[in-house]
Each structure stands twice: as structure tokens, then as C-alpha cells.
C-alpha positions as CSV (number, residue, x, y, z in Angstrom):
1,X,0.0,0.0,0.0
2,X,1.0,3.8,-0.5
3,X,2.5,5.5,2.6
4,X,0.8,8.7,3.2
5,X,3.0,10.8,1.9
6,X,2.7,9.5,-1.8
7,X,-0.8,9.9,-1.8
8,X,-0.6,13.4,-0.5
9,X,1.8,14.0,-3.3
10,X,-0.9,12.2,-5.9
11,X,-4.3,14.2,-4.3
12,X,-2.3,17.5,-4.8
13,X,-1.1,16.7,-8.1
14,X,-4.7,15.6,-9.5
15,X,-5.9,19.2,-7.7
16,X,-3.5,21.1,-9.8
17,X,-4.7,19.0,-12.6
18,X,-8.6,19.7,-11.9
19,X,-7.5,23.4,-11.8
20,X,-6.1,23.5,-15.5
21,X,-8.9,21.2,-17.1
22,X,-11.6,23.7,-15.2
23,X,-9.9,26.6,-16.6
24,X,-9.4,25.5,-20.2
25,X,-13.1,24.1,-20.0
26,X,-14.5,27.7,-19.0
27,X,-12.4,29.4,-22.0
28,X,-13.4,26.9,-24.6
29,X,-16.8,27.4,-23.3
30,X,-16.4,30.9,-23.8
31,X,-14.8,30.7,-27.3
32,X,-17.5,28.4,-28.2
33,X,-19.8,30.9,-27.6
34,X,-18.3,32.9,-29.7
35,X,-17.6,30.7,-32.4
36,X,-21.1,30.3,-32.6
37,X,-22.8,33.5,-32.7
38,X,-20.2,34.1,-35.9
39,X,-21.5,30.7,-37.6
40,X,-25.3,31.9,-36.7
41,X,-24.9,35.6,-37.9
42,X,-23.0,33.9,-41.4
43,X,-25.3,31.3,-42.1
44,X,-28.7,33.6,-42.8
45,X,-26.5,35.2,-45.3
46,X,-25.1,32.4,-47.0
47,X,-28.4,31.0,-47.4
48,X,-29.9,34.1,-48.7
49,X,-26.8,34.0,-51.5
50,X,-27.5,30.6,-52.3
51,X,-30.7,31.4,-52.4
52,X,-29.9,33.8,-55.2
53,X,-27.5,31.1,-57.2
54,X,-30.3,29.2,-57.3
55,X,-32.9,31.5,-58.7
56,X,-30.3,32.6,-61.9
57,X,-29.2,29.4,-62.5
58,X,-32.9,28.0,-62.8
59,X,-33.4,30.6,-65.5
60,X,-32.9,29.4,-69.0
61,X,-32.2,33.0,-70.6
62,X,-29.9,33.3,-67.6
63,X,-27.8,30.4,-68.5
64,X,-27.9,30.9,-72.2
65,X,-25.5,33.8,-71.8
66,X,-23.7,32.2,-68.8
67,X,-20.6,30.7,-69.1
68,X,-18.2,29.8,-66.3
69,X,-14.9,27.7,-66.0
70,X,-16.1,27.4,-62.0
71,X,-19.3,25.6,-62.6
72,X,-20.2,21.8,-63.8
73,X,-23.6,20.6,-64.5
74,X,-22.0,16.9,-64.8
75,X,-24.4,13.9,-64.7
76,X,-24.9,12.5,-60.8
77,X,-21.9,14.8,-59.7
78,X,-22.9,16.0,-56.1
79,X,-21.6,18.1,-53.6
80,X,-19.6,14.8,-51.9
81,X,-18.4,13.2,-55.3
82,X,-14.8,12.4,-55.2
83,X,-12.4,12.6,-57.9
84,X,-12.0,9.8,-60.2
85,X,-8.7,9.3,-62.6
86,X,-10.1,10.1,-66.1
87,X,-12.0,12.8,-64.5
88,X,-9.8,14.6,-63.0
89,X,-6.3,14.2,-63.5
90,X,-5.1,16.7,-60.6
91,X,-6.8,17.1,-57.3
92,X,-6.3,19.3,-54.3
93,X,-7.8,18.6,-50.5
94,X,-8.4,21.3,-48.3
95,X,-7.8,19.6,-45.2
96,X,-8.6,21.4,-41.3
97,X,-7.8,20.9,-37.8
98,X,-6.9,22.5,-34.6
99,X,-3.0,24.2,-34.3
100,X,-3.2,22.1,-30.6
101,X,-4.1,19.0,-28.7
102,X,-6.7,18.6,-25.2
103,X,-9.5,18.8,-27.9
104,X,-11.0,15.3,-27.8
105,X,-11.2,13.2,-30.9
106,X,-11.6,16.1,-33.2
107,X,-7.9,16.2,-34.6
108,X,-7.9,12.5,-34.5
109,X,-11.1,12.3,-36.7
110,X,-9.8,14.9,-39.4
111,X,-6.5,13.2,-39.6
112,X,-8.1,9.8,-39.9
113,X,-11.0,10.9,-42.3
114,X,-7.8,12.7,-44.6
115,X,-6.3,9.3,-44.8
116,X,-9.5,7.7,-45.7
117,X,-9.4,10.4,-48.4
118,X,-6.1,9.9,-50.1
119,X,-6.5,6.0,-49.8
120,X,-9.8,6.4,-51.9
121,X,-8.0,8.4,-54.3
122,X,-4.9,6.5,-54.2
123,X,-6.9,3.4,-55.1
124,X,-8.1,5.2,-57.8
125,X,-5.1,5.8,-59.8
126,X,-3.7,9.2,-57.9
127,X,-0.2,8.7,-57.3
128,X,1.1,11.0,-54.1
129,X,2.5,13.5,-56.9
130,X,-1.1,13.9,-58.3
131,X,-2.6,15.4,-54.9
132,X,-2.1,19.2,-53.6
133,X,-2.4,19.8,-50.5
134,X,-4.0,22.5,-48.3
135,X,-4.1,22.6,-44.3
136,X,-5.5,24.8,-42.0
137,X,-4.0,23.8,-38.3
138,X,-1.0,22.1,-37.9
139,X,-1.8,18.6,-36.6
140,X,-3.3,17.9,-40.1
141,X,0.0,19.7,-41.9
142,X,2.2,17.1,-39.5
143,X,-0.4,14.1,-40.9
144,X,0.0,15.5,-44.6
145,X,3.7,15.4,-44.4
146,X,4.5,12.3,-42.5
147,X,2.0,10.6,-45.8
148,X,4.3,12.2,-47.7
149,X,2.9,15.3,-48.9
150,X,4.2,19.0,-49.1
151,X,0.9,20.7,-48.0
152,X,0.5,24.7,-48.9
153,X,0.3,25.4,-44.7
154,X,-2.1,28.1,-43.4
155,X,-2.8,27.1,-40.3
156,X,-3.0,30.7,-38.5
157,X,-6.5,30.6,-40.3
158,X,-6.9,28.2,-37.9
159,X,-6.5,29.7,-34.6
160,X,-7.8,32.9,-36.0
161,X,-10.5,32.8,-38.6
162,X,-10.4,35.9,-40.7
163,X,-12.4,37.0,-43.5
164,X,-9.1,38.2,-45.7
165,X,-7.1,35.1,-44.7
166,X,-10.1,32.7,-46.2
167,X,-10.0,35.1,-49.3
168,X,-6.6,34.7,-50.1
169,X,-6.8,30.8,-49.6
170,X,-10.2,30.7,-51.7
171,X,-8.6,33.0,-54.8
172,X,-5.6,31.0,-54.7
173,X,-7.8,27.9,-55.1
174,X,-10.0,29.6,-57.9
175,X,-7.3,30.5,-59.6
176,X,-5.9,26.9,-59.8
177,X,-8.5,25.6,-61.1
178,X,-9.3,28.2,-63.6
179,X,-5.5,28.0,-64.9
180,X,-6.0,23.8,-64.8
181,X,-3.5,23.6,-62.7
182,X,-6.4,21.8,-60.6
183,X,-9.1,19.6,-61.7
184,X,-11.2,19.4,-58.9
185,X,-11.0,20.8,-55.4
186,X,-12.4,19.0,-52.0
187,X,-12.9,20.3,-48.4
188,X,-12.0,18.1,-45.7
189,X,-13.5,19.2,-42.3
190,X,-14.8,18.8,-39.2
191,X,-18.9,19.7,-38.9
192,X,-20.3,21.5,-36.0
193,X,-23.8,19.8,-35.3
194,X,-23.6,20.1,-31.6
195,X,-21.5,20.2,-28.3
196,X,-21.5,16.4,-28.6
197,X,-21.5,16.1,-32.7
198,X,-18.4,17.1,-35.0
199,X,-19.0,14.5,-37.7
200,X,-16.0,14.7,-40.3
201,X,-17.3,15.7,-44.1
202,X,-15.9,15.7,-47.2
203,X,-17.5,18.4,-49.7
204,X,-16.7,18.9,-53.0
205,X,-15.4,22.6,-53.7
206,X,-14.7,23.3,-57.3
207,X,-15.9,22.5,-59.8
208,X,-19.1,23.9,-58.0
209,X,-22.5,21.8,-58.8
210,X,-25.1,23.6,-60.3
211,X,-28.3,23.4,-57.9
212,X,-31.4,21.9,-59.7
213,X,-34.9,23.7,-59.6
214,X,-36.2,21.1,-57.6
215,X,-33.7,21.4,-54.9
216,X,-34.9,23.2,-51.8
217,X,-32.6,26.3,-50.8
218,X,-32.3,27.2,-47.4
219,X,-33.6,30.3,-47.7
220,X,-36.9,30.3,-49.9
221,X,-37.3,32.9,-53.0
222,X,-40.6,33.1,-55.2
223,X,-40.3,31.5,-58.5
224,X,-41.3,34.7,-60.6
225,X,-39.4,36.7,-63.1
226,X,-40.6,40.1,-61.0
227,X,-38.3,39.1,-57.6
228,X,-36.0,41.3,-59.3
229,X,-34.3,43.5,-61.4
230,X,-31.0,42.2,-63.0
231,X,-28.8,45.2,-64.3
232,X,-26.7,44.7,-66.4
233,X,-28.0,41.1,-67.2
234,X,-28.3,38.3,-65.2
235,X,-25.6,36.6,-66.8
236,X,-23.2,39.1,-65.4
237,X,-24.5,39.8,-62.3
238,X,-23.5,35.2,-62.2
239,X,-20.4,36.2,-62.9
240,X,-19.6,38.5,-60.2
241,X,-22.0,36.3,-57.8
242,X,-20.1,32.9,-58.0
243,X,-16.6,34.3,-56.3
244,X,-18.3,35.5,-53.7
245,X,-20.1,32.6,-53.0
246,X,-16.7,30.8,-53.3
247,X,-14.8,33.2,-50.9
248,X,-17.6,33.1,-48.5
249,X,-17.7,28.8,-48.5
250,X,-14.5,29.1,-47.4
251,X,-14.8,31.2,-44.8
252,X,-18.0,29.5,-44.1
253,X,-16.1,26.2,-43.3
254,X,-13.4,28.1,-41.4
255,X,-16.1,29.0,-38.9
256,X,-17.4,25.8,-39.0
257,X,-14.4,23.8,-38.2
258,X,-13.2,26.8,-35.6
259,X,-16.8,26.1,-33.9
260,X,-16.3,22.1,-34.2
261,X,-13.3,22.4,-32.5
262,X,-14.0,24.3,-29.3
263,X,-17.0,22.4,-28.9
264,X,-15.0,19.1,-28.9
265,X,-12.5,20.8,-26.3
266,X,-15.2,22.4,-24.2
267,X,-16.2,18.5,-23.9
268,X,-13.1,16.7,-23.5
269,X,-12.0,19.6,-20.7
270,X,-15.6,18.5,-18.9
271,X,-15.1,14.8,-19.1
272,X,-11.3,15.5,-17.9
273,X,-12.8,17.5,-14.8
274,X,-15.1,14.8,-14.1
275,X,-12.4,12.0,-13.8
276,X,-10.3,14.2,-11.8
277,X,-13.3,14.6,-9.0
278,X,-13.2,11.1,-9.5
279,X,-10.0,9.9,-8.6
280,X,-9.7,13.1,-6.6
281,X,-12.4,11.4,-4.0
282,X,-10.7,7.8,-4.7
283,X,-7.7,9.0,-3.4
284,X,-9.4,10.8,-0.3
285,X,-10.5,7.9,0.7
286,X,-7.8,6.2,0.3
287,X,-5.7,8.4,2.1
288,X,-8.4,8.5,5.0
289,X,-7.8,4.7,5.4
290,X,-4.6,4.4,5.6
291,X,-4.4,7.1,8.3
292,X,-7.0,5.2,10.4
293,X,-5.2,2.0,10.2
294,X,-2.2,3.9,11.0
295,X,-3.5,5.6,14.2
296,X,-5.1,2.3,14.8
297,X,-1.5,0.3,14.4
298,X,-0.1,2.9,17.3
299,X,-2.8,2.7,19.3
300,X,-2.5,-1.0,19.8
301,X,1.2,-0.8,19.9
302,X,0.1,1.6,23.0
303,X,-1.8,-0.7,24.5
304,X,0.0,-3.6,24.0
305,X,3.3,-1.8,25.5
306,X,1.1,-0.9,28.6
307,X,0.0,-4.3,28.8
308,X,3.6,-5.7,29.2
């Protein structure tokens, strides 16, 4: 059994322990809080956008004067539709995770659902020099270059999510793509559902896939030619709508994965606490017994030396 000392030693070592998990709980909880009031206040916007998309590119004049390298209206291509040698001979993943650990499962789950990634395309005829890579946080840049990979690193974006930051990163991608440099881009992230719920995603980024008419929008619009006036022309006003909507997926996802992640570390910090009370009272007891066995021990030395 311990001696007393040890398991003084171990009580106020799990105390100072209980301390930091409490305090990193209460300031994830805090940046969580913040995190989502950003991805609430973006996400009325970004529907009302798509919203928009959808309504010019359901108009046939519209999209007789359209054209736009960014867009593909290919057969049963989706929004989670992976790259497949043949059609696309060059693909880049835009990969995110957290710059730091004491966050759960989230980095784990990013890392593991990149790997699942580049195995899929790997199996389908990409060699290592056929994939770019992106990250945002640097546990997934380590991943990306222990597989072998020489990702394009942002991973302030991660810690900070800015608005110009996400700009630069989407316009660098757009412009890949648009020079062919690229074939088809995919986001790799973690999604914030809930405190309890960061399911990992894959999303497809560019080409971007035409919504159909029959597709509900988040936000709704009336179906009429009077919603509104288009000036110059509805094919331009595409034009100058599809970066946007680009640049603000980006930054979109940024918030999303910035949300995911405080979330999994305001959980992890909570379940950490909780073991700590655990042991904590685990090793009061213990300590309790030993001190009343060792009272008792003297006690009956005591007695028993008064005895002889």
C-alpha cells in the first residue's frame, strides 16, 4: 500500500490538474460561444446567397449567356463526389484541424478521415504526386507530411479565422482551377452539429455543382421573373456572384471547423474534470484509510506496551 506521503503527493497533483482542465473548459466554453454567434450571424447570409444562385441558375435565358470555367452541371456529380482518374487528373484537399491537442477526438477524426481520403483516391489511380495539398492547423500539416505530402500550410487561419485570410486561400484555389492547374477541389473538415456532434465531411469545392430547380434552398425565393431587377444582365451579375459565393464557403467552413473544434475541447475539458473529482475522491478515501489504520496500528502498539 502507499504511505501517506505519496498519496498526499498524488491528491495534490490531480488538484493542480482539476484546476487546468476547469480553466481550459471555462475558456473553450467561452470561445465556443463565440464561435457560434459568428456561424449563426454567417449562415442567414449564406443561405440568402444561395438562395440567389439558385434562382439565376434556374433561369434558362440566364444560363444561355452564362458561361463559367467554375461551374459543372455533370451527370450524378454531387456536392460529396470524389475525384476519379479520367475525370480529374489533378486534385487538391483542403484539409482542417486545430493548431493544438486537449481537444477530444476532433484532430484524430480529421487526420483519420484525410487518410480515408487519399487512400480512396490512391486506389483510384492518384499517385502521391497527383494530390495538392491544403491545411489549415498544424496537426493535419504534421499528418499531410508524415504521408508524404508538401501541404500549402495556413494554419493561422486556424487559430484565427479571418475573413481576408479565407479570401486569399479561396482566390488562390480559384485560380488553380481556372489556370487547370487543378481539376477538382475538395474540403476536408470537421462539422459542427452540436456540443456532442463534429461528424468529419468531405465536400466537394470546385468544380461547384449547379443546384437543380427542384432542390430546396435554405432560404426560400418566389419562382417569378418580378423578384428582381438584374442590371446589367443576369448573366453578369453570375459572374460576379459565383466568387463570392466561393470566398464566403470558405470562410463558411473556417467557422465551422473553428466552432467544431471548441466544442469538442469544451467536452473533453468537462469529461477531464469529471475524472479528476473522481480519482480526486478515490484517493481521499484512500488516504483517509490508511491514516485510520495507521492511528489504529499505534494505538494497539500503545496498548499492548502498557499491557507488558
Amino acid at each position: 500500500m502507499s504511505s501517506l506521503k505519496e498519496i498526499k503527493t498524488r491528491i495534490a497533483s490531480v488538484r493542480n490538474t482539476l484546476k487546468i482542465t476547469s480553466a481550459m473548459k471555462m475558456v473553450a466554453a467561452a470561445k465556443l460561444h463565440h464561435a457560434q454567434q459568428a456561424i449563426s450571424g454567417m449562415e442567414p447570409y449564406e443561405a440568402q446567397l444561395h438562395a440567389i444562385l439558385t434562382h439565376l441558375l434556374s433561369s434558362q435565358q440566364v444560363m444561355e449567356r452564362f458561361d463559367n470555367a467554375l461551374v459543372a452541371d455533370r451527370e450524378g456529380f454531387t456536392m460529396q463526389t470524389l475525384p476519379v482518374k479520367g475525370d480529374a487528373k489533378r486534385v487538391a484537399l483542403v484539409a482542417f484541424s486545430s493548431n493544438s491537442s486537449l481537444c477530444g477526438g476532433f484532430n484524430s477524426n480529421a487526420i483519420k478521415h484525410f487518410t480515408t481520403i487519399v487512400q480512396n483516391l490512391r486506389e483510384h489511380g492518384f499517385l502521391t504526386s497527383d494530390i495538392d495539398v491544403y491545411s489549415v492547423g498544424r496537426k493535419i500539416t504534421d499528418a499531410a507530411r508524415r504521408m508524404g505530402f508538401q501541404p500549402d500550410a495556413h494554419n493561422e487561419l486556424a487559430e484565427h479565422p479571418d475573413y481576408e485570410g479565407a479570401s486569399a486561400l479561396a482566390e488562390t484555389l480559384m485560380h488553380s482551377f481556372v489556370e487547370g492547374t487543378v481539376d477538382q477541389v475538395v474540403l476536408i473538415y470537421n462539422h459542427y452539429v452540436s456540443t456532442a456532434s463534429q461528424p468529419s465531411m468531405n465536400e466537394n469545392y470546385l468544380p461547384l455543382v449547379l443546384p437543380r430547380p427542384e432542390q430546396s434552398p435554405k432560404a426560400t425565393i418566389p419562382d417569378t421573373d418580378s423578384y428582381c431587377i438584374l442590371e446589367p444582365s443576369g448573366a453578369e451579375v453570375l459572374q460576379a456572384l459565383l466568387p463570392k459565393v466561393l470566398l464566403l464557403k470558405i470562410y463558411t467552413v473556417l467557422l465551422d471547423a473553428n466552432a467544431a473544434e471548441h466544442a469538442a475541447r469544451t467536452v473533453a475539458m468537462q469529461i477531464a474534470s469529471d475524472n479528476a473529482d473522481k480519482l480526486l475522491a478515490e484517493l481521499t478515501l484512500q488516504y483517509n484509510k490508511s491514516r485510520q489504520q495507521k492511528i489504529t496500528a499505534e494505538i494497539l502498539d500503545l496498548v499492548g506496551g502498557l499491557q507488558r
